[in-house]
VOPAGU-2260 file (C-alpha; in pm, 1 decimal, decimal comma):
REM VOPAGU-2260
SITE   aa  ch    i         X         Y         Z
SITE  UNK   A    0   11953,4    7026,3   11878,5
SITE  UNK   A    1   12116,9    6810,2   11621,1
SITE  UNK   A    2   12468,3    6926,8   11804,8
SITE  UNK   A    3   12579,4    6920,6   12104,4
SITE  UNK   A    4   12711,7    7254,0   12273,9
SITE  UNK   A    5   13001,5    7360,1   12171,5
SITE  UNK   A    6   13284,9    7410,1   12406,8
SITE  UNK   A    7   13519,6    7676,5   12386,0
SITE  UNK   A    8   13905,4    7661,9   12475,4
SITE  UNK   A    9   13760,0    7849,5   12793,4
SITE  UNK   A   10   13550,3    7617,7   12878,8
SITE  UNK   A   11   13223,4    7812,3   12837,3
SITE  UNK   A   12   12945,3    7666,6   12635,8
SITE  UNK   A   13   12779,9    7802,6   12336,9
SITE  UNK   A   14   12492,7    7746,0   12109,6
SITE  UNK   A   15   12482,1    7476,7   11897,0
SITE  UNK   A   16   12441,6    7630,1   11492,7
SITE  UNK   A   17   12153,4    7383,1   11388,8
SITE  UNK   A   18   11832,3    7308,6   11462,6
SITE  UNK   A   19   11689,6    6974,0   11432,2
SITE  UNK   A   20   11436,4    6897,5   11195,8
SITE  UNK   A   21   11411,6    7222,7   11078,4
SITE  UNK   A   22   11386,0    7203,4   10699,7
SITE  UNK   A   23   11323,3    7458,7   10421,6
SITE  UNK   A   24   11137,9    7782,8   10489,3
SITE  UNK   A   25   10982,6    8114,8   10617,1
SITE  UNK   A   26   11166,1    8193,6   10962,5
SITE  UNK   A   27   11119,6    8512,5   11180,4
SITE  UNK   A   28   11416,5    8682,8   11371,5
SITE  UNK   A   29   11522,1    8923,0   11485,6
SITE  UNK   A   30   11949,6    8973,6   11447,5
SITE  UNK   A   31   12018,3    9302,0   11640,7
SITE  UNK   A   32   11918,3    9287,6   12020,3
SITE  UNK   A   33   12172,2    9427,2   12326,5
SITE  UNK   A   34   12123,5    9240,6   12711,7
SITE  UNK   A   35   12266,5    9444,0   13027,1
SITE  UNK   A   36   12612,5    9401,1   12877,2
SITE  UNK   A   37   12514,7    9665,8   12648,1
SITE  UNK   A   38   12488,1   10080,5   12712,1
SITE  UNK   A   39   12113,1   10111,0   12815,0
SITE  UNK   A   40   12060,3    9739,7   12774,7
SITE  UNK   A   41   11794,7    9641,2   13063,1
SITE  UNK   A   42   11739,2    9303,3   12976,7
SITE  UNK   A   43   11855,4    8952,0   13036,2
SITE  UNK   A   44   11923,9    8699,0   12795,6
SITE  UNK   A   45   11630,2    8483,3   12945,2
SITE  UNK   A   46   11415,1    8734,5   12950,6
SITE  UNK   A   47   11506,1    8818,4   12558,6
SITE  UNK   A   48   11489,4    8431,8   12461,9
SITE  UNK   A   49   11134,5    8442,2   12686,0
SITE  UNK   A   50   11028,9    8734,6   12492,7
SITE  UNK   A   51   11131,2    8564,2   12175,6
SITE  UNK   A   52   10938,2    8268,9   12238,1
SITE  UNK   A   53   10623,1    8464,1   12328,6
SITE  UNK   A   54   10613,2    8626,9   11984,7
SITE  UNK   A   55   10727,4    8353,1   11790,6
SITE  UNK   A   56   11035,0    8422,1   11655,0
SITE  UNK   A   57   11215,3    8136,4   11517,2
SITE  UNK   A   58   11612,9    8298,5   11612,1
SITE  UNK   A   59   11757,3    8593,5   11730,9
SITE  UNK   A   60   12172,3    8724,8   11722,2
SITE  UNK   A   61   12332,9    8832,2   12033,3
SITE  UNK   A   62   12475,3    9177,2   11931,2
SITE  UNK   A   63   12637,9    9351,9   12225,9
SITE  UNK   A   64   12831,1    9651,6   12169,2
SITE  UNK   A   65   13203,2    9570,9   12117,7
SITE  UNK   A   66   13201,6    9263,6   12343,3
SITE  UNK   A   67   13146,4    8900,0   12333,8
SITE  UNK   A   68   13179,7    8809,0   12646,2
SITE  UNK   A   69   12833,7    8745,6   12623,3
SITE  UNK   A   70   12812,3    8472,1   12376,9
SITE  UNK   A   71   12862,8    8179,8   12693,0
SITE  UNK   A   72   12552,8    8307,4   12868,6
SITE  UNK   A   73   12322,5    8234,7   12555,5
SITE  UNK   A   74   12363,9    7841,3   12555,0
SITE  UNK   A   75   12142,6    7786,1   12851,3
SITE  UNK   A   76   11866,9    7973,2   12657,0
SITE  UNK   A   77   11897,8    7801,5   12309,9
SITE  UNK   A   78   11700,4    7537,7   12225,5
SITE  UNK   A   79   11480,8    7307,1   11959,6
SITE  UNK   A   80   11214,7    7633,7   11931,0
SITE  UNK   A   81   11494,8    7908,5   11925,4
SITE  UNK   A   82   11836,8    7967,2   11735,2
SITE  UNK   A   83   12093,0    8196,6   11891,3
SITE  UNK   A   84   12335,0    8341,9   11663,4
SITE  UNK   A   85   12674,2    8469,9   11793,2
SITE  UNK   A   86   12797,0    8862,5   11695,9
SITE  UNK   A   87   12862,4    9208,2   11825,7
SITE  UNK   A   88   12753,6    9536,1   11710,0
SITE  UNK   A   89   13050,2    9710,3   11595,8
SITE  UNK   A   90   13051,2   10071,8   11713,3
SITE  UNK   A   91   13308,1   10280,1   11504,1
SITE  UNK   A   92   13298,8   10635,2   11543,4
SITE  UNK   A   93   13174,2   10667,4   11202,5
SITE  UNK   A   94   12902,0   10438,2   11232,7
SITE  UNK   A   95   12778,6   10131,0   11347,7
SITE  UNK   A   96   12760,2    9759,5   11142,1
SITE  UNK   A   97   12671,6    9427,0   11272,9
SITE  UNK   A   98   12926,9    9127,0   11249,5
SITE  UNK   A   99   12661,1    8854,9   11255,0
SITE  UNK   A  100   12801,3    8397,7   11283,8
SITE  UNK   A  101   13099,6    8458,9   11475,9
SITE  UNK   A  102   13295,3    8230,2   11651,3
SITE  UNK   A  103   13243,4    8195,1   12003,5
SITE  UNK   A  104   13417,9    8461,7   12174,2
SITE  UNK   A  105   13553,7    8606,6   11839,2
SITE  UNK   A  106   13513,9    9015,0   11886,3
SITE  UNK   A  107   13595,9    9233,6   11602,6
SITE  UNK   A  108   13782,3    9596,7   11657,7
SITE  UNK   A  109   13598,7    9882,9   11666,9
SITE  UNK   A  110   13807,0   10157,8   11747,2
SITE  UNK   A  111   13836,1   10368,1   11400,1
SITE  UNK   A  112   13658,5   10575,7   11188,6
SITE  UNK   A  113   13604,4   10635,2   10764,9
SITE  UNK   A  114   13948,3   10843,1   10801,7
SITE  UNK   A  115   14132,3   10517,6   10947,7
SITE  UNK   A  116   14118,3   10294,2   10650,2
SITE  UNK   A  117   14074,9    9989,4   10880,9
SITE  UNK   A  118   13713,9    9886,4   10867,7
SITE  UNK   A  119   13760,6    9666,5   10527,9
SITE  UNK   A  120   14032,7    9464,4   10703,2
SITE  UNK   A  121   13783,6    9389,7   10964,5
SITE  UNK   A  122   13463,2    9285,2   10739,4
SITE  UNK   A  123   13691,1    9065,2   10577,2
SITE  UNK   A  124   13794,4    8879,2   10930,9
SITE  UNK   A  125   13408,2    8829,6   10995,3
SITE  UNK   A  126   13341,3    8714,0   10641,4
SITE  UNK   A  127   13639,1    8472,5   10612,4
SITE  UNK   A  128   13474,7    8316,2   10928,4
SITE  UNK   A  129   13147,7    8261,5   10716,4
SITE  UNK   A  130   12961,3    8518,5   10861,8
SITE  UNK   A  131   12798,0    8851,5   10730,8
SITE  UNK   A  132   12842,9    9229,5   10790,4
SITE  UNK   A  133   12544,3    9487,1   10806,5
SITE  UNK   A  134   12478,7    9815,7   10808,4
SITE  UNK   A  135   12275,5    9932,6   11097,1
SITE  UNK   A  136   12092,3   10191,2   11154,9
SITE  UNK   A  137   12242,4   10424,0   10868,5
SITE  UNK   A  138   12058,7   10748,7   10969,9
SITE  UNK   A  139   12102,4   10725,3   11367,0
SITE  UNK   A  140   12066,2   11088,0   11508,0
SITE  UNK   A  141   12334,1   11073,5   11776,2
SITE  UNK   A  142   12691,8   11123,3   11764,5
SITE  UNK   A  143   12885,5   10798,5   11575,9
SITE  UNK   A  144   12540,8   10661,4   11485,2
SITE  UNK   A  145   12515,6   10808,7   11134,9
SITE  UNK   A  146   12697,9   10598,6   10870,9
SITE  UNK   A  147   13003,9   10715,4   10691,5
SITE  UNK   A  148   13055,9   10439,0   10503,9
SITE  UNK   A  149   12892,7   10392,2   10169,2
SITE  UNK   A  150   12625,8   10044,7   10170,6
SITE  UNK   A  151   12862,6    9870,4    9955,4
SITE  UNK   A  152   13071,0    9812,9   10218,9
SITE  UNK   A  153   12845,1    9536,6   10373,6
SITE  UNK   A  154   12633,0    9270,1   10291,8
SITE  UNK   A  155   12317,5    9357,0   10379,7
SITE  UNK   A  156   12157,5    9723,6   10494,4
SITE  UNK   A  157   11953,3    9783,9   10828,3
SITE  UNK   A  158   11665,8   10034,8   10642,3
SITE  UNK   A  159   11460,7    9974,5   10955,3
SITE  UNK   A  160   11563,6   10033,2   11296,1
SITE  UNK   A  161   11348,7    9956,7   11582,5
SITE  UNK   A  162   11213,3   10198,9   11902,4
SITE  UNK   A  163   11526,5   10198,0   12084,1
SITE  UNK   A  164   11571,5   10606,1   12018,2
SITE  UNK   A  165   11202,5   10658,2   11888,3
SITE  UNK   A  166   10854,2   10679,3   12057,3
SITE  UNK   A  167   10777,3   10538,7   11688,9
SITE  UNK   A  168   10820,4   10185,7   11533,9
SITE  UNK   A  169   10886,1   10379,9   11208,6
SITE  UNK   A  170   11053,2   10731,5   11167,0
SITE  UNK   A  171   11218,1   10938,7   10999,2
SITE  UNK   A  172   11553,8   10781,3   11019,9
SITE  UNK   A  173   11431,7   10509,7   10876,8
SITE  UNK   A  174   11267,3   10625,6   10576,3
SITE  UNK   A  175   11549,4   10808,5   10503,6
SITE  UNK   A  176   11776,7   10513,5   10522,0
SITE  UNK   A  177   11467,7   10333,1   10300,3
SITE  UNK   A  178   11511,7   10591,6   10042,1
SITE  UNK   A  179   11899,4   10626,8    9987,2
SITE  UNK   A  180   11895,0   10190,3    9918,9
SITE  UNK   A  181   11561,8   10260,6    9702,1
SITE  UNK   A  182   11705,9   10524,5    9499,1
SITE  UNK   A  183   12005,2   10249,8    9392,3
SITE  UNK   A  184   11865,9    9990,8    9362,4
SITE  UNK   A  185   11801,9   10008,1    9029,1
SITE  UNK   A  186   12147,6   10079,4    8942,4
SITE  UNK   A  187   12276,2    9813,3    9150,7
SITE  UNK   A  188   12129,4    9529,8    8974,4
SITE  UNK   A  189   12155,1    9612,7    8678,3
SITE  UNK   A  190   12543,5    9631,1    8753,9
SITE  UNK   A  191   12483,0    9288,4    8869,5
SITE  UNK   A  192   12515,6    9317,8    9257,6
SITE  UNK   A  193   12291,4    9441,1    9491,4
SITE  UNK   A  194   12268,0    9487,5    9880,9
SITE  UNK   A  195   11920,4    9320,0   10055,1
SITE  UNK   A  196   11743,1    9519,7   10298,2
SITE  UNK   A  197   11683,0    9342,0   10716,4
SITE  UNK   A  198   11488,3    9527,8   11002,9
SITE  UNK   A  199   11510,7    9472,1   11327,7
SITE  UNK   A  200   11449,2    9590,7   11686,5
SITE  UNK   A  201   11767,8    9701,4   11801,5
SITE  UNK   A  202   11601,1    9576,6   12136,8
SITE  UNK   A  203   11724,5    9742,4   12475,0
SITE  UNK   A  204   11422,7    9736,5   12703,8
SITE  UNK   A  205   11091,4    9525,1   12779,9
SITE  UNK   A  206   10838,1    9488,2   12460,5
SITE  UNK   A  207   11082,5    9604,3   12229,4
SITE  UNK   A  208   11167,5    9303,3   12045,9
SITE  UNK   A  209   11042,3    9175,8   11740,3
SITE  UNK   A  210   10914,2    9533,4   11643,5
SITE  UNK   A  211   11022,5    9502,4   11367,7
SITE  UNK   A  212   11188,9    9138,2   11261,4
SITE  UNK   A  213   11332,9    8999,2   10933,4
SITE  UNK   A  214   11130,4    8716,3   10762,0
SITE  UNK   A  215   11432,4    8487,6   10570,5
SITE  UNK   A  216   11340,7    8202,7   10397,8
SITE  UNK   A  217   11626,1    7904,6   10487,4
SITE  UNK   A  218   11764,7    7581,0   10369,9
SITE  UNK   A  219   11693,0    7478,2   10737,3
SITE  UNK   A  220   11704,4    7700,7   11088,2
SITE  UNK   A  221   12052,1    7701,5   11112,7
SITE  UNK   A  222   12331,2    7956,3   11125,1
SITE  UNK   A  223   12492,5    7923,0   10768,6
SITE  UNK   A  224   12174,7    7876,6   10634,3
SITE  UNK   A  225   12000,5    8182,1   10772,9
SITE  UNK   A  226   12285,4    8394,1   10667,3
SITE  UNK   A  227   12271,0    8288,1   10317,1
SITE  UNK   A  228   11910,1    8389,1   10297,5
SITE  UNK   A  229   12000,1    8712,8   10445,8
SITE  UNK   A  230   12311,0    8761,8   10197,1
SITE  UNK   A  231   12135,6    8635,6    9918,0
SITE  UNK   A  232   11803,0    8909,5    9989,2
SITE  UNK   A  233   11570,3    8624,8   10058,5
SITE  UNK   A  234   11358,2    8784,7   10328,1
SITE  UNK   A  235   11131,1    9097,8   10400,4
SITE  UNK   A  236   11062,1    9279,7   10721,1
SITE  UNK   A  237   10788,6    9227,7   10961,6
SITE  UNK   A  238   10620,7    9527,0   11151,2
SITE  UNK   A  239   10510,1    9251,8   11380,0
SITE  UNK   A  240   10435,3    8833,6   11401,6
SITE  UNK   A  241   10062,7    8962,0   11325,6
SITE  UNK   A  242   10184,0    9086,4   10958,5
SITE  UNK   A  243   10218,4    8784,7   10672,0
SITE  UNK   A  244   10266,8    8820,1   10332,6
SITE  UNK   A  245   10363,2    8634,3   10023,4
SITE  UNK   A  246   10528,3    8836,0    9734,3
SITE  UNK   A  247   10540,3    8624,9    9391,7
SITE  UNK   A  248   10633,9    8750,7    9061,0
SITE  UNK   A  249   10516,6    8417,9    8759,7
SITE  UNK   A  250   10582,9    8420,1    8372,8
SITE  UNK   A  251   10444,8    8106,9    8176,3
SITE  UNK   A  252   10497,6    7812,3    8393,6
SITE  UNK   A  253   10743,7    8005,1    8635,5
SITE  UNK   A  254   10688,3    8141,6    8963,3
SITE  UNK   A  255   10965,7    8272,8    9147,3
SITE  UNK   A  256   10986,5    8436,9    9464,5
SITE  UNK   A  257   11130,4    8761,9    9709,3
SITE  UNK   A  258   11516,5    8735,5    9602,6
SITE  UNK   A  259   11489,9    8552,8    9307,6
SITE  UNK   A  260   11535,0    8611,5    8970,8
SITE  UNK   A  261   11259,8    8568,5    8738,1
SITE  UNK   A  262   11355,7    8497,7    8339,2
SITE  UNK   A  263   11038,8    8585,3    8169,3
SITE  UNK   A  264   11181,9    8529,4    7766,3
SITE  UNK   A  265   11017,4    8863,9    7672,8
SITE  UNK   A  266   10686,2    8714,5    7781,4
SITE  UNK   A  267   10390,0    8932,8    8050,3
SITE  UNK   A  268   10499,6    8906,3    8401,0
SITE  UNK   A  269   10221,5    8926,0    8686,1
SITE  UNK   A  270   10311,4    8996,7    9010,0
SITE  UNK   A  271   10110,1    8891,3    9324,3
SITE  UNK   A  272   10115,5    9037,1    9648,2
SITE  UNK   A  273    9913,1    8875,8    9946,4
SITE  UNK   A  274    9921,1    9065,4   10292,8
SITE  UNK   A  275    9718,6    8956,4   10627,6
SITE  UNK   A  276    9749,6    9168,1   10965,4
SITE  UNK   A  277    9752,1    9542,0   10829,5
SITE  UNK   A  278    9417,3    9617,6   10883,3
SITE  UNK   A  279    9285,4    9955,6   10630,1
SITE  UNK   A  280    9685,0    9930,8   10507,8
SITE  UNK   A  281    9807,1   10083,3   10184,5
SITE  UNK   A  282    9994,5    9794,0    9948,5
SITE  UNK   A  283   10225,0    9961,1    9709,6
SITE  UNK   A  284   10530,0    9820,7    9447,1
SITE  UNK   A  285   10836,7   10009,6    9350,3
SITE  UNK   A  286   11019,6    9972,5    9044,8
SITE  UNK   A  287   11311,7   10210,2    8900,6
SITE  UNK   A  288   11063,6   10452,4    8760,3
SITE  UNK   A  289   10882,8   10463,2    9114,8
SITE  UNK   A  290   10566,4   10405,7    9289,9
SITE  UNK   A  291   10340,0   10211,0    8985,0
SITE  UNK   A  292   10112,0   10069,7    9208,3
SITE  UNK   A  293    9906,4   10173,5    9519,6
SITE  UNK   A  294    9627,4    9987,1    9666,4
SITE  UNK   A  295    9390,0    9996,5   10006,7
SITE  UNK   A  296    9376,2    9665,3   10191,1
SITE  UNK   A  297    9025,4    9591,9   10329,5
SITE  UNK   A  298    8918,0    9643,6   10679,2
SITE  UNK   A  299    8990,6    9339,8   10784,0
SITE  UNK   A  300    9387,2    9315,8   10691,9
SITE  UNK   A  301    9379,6    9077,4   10417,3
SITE  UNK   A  302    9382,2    9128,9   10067,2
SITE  UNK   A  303    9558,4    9014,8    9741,8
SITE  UNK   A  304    9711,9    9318,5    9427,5
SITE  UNK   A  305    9802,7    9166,3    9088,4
SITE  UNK   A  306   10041,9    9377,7    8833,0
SITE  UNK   A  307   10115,6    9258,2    8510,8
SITE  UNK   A  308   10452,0    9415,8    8393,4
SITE  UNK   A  309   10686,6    9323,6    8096,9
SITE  UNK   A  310   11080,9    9318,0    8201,0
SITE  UNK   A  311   11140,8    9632,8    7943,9
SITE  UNK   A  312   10905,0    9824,6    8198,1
SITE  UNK   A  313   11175,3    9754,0    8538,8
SITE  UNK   A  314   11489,9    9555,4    8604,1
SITE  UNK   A  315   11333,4    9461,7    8953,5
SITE  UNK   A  316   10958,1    9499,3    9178,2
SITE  UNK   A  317   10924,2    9495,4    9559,3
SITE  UNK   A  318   10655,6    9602,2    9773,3
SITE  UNK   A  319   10595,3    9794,3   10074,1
SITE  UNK   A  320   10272,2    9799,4   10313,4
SITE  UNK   A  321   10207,9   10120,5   10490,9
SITE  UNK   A  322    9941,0   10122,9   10801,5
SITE  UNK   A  323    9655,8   10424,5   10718,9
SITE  UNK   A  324    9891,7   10657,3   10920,9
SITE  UNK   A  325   10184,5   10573,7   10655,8
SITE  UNK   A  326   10384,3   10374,3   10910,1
SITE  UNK   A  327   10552,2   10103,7   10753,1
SITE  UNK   A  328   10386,6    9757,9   10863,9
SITE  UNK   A  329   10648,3    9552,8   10617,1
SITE  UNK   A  330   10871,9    9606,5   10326,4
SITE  UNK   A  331   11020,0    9333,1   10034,5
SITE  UNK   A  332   11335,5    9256,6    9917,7
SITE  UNK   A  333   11287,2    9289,4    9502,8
SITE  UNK   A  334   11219,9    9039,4    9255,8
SITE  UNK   A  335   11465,6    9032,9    8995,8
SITE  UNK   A  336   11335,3    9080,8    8691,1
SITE  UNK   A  337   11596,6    8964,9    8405,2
């Protein structure tokens, strides 16, 4: 690490927020994962950092419900291969959000609800601190797990939970939370700000992590730096470390990527879409007028679609890829289109 530990007034060691020699790219992760210090939490964080290692994720957040006192335990289990970044899942009684690049040992209040008024005074503690705020798990189907509080609130929006309450990867809950931040995104950009989408495992027991994960491009592996792709929409969700893609939208000379805003001067816009790992999938884009693509994937997972589009046609594309059962394998953040 190009830190050393850092030491808390309490003497407990933490993570260091870099990575050496790290530079700019494509890192997996996986920001919403709960150890024994968590209700139903089996799990160790050695055996999560293990398990992280195995599938090649490149960081993970430690996200215990309304505690800390588990950020100390993660330093021994950081390293050059894996970033740890600190938080807590904050479970309100009108829904849950993660407060993700805390301080060491700084837990947020969680004991309100929509009624109280309170929750924007506590967003604003975690973002004055640098860090971000995310919906999780909007459409939850137990009691407090539904969210009250509009997606506006928060930085970013958990459309896809993992298997924690589900025999299924992909449910119902989460295509429901997938539609609601579809159905505005259109009207979000064009009003100028818009709220990315993350997935991830919500990991309690063995095999559960990584299924799915969030794919953020960064300045480097580091805490800030992940965060600001994750603020900024500069990732899509992973299914699994066997599913890839690239998502490209190019006018003239200019090629610009998931997050980023493409300014085409009135001129054709093609869009390019290259997936590996969904073997028979279904590749389809979304604009504000809907579904205007939909394409099978060969048998053996990898295959390249091409739109052409004009900006007057959609302020914004993204893509999803559906397994041949309709289970979501991965889903894009949109390319601006301006």
């Amino acid at each position: 690490m190009t830190e050393d530990r850092l030491r808390h007034p309490d003497g407990a060691e933490y993570p260091a927020r870099r990575v050496a020699g790290r530079g700019p790219g494509w890192y997996r992760g996986d920001v919403h994962l709960h150890t024994t210090l968590s209700a139903g939490g089996e799990l160790t964080p050695g055996q999560l950092a293990a398990a992280a290692r195995e599938i090649g994720l490149d960081f993970v957040a430690t996200t215990e419900h309304n505690t800390t006192a588990g950020h100390g335990a993660w330093s021994r289990d950081a390293g050059d291969d894996l970033l740890v970044i600190l938080g807590q899942e904050v479970t309100t009684h009108t829904g849950h959000w993660l407060a993700l690049g805390l301080e060491p040992g700084h837990q947020i209040e969680w004991r309100y609800g929509v009624r109280d008024d309170a929750i924007d005074r506590q967003l604003a503690r975690v973002r004055r601190g640098g860090g971000i705020c995310v919906a999780a798990h909007p459409y939850a189907p137990y009691e407090s797990g539904t969210l009250a509080y509009p997606y506006r609130c928060f930085d970013a929006v958990e459309v896809w939970n993992g298997q924690w309450r589900s025999d299924l990867p992909w449910n119902a809950d989460n295509e429901a939370a997938l539609a609601e931040w579809g159905r505005n995104l259109g009207h979000d950009i064009h009003r100028g700000r818009w709220w990315p989408t993350v997935g991830n495992s919500d990991a309690h027991l063995a095999g559960q992590l990584g299924t799915p994960h969030t794919v953020v491009f960064a300045e480097e592996l580091g805490v800030d730096a992940v965060l600001a792709g994750l603020r900024t929409g500069r990732s899509w969700i992973a299914g699994s470390a066997a599913v890839d893609l690239a998502f490209t939208a190019a006018s003239g000379d200019r090629v610009v990527g998931v997050g980023e805003r493409l300014d085409s001067g009135g001129e054709p816009i093609e869009v390019r879409l290259r997936v590996y790992g969904v073997p028979s999938g279904v590749v389809s884009l979304h604009t504000e007028r809907g579904t205007v693509l939909r394409e099978r994937l060969p048998a053996d997972g990898a295959g390249t679609v091409r739109w052409r589009t004009a900006v007057r046609e959609g302020g914004f594309v993204r893509a999803e890829v559906r397994h041949p059962d309709r289970r979501m394998a991965a889903l894009t953040n949109p390319v601006i289109l301006a």
